[in-house]
C-alpha positions in Angstrom: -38.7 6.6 -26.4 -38.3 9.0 -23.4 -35.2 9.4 -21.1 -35.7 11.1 -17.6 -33.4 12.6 -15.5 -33.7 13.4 -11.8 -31.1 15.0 -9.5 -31.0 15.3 -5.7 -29.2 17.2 -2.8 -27.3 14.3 -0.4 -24.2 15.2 1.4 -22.0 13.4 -1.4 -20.7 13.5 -4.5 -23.0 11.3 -6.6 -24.4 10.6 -9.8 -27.1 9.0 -11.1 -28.9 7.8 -14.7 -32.3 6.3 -15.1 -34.1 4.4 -18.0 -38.0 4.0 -17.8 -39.5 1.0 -18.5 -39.6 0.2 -22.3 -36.3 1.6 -23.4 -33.3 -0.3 -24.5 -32.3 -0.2 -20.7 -34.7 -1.8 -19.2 -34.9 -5.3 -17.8 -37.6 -7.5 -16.8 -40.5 -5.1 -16.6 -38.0 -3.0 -14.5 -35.9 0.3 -14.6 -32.2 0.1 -14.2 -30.5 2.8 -12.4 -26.8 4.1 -12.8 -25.2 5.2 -9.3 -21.2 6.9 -9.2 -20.8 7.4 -5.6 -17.4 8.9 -3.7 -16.6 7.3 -0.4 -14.4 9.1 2.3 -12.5 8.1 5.6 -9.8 10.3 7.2 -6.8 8.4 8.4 -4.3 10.2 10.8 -0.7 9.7 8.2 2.0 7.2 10.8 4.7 8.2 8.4 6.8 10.7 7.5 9.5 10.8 5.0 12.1 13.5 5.8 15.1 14.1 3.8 18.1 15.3 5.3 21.7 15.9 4.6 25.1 17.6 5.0 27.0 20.3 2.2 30.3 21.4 3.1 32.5 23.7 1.4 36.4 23.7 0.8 39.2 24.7 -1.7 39.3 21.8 -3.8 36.7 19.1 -5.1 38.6 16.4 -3.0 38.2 18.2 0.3 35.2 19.1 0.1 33.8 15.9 -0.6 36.1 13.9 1.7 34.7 17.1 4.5 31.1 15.9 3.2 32.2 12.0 3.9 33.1 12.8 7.5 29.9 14.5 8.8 27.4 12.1 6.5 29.1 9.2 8.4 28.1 11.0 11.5 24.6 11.6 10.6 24.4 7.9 9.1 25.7 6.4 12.9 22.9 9.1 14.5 20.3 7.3 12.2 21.1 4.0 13.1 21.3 4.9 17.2 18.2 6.1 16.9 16.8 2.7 15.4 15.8 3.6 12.0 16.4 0.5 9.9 18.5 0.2 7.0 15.9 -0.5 4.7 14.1 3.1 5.8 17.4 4.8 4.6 18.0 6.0 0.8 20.9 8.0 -0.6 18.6 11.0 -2.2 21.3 13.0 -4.1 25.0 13.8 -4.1 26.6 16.8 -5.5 29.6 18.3 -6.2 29.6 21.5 -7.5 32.6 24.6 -8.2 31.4 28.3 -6.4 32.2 30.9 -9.1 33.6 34.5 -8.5 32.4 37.3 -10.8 33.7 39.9 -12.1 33.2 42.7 -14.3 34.6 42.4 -18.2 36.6 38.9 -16.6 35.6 35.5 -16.8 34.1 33.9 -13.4 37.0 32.3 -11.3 36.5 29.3 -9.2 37.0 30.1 -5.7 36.3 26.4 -3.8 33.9 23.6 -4.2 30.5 22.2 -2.9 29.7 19.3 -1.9 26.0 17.5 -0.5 25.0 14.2 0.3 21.5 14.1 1.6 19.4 10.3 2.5 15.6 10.0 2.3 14.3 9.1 5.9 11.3 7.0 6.4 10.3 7.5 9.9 7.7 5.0 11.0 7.2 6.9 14.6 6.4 10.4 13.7 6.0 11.2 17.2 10.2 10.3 17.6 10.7 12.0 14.1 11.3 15.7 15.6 13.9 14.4 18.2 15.9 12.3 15.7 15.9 15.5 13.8 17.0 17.1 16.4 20.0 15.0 17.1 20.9 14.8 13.2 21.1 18.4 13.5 23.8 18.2 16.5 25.8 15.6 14.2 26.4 18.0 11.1 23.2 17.8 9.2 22.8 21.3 7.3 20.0 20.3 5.2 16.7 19.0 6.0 13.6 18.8 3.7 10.1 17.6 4.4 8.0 15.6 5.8 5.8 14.0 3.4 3.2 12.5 5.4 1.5 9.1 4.8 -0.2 6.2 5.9 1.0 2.6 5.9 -2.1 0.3 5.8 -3.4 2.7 2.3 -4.7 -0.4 1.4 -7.0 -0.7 4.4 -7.9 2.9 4.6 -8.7 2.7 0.9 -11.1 -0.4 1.4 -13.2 1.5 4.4 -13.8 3.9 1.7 -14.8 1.3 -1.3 -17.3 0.0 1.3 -19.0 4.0 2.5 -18.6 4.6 -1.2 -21.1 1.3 -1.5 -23.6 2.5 1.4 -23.7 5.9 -0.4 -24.6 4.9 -3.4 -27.2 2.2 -2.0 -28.6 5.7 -0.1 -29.0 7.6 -3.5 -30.7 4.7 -5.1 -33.2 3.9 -2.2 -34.1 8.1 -2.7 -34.5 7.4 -6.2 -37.2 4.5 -6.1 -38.8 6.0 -3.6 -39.4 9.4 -5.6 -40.6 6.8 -8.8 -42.6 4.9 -6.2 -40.5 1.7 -6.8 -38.2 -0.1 -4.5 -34.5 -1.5 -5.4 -34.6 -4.9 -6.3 -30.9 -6.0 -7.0 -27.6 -4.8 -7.8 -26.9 -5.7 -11.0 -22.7 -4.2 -11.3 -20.4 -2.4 -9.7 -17.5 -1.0 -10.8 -14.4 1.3 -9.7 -14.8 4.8 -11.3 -11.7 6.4 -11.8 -13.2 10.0 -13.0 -15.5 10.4 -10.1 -14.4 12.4 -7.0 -12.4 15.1 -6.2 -8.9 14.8 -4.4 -8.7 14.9 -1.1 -7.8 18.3 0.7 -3.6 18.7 1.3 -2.8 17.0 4.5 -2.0 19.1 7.6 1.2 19.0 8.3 4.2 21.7 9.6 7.5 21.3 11.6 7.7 23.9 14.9 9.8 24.8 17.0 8.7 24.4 20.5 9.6 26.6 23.6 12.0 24.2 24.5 13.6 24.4 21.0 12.8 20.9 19.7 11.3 20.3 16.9 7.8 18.5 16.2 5.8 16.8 13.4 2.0 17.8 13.5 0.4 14.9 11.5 -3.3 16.2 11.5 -5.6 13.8 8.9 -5.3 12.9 5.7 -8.4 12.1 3.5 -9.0 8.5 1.2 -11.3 8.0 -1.7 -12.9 5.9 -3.3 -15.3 5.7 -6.2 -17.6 3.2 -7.6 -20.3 2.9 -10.2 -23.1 0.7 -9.4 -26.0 -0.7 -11.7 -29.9 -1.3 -9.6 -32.4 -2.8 -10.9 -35.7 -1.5 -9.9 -39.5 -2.1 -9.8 
């Protein structure tokens, strides 16, 4: 019993196994061919979740959070004027914390209190994102973190790739039958491989500040994959 391997250069990431004909693998007079193929599609991301948030400062824990409670109500009514639904906001943290005075050979002192409320911000109009910003800014927001860029239909993006993940692995196997002077006859199985495939490259993303000092969201692309195994049969 022989096994034979064969490799070739295609512009994707691709593996393949064969079995000649009279080893365990073979069927019908035929050799059966192993194909892991990686499908790609770049979406451009049509959300962006920001967080953002207010910490104030004052000489007790109770002013400083009732001084916190006053300017997050004001960023809250700014979120809602600008149209972001309810269900797109989400309390992130809150935190109330004593600032500290050190000194030497003495035990630290507490000097006032901290406190920060900040909401997670699902923006489903990036294009709007920098000028909501922009206005949470103006009604007491201190604290902004972010974006993490995605895209809403993952599901769809994710099944263009399952199908050039398909046509890639249909490619490799057409190159291998021709270079064993057989054709593919059928698909016999395909399967999701979750090993195959590296991750897609770190979306491109940053915040700027324009010359007219607003801010904008860059959402560049964002790369899926997908991975399947599939099973020919040729002869």
């Amino acid at each position: 019993m022989t096994a034979m391997s064969l490799a070739a250069m295609l512009p994707m990431t691709a593996a393949a196994q064969v079995a000649t004909p009279g080893s365990a693998l073979a069927v019908a007079e035929g050799t059966l061919l192993d194909v892991v193929a990686e499908g790609q599609v770049n979406r451009v991301p049509d959300v962006a979740t920001i967080r953002a948030g207010v910490v104030t400062q004052g000489g007790t824990a109770a002013e400083a959070l009732a001084a916190n409670a006053r300017e997050m109500a004001s960023v809250l009514a700014a979120l809602k004027a600008a149209g972001i639904a309810a269900r797109d906001i989400q309390t992130a943290t809150i935190s109330l914390n004593p600032q500290y005075r050190y000194g030497d050979n003495q035990p630290p002192t507490i000097t006032g209190y901290q406190a920060s409320n900040s909401v997670s911000v699902k923006f489903r109009d990036i294009a709007r994102s920098g000028a909501i910003l922009d206005a949470l800014v103006q009604q007491g927001a201190n604290q902004i973190d972010g974006p993490n860029l995605s895209i809403d239909a993952i599901d769809q993006a994710t099944d263009a790739a399952r199908v050039d993940a398909i046509k890639r692995a249909r490619a490799r196997a057409e190159l291998y039958a021709r270079a064993l002077g057989m054709s593919v006859q059928q698909i016999l199985s395909v399967s999701e491989a979750m090993d195959g495939g590296a991750p897609g490259p770190v979306p491109q993303m940053m915040v700027r500040a324009e010359a007219k000092d607003s801010t904008q969201l860059v959402p560049g692309e964002q790369q899926v994959s997908a991975n399947v195994r599939v099973r020919f049969l040729l002869k």
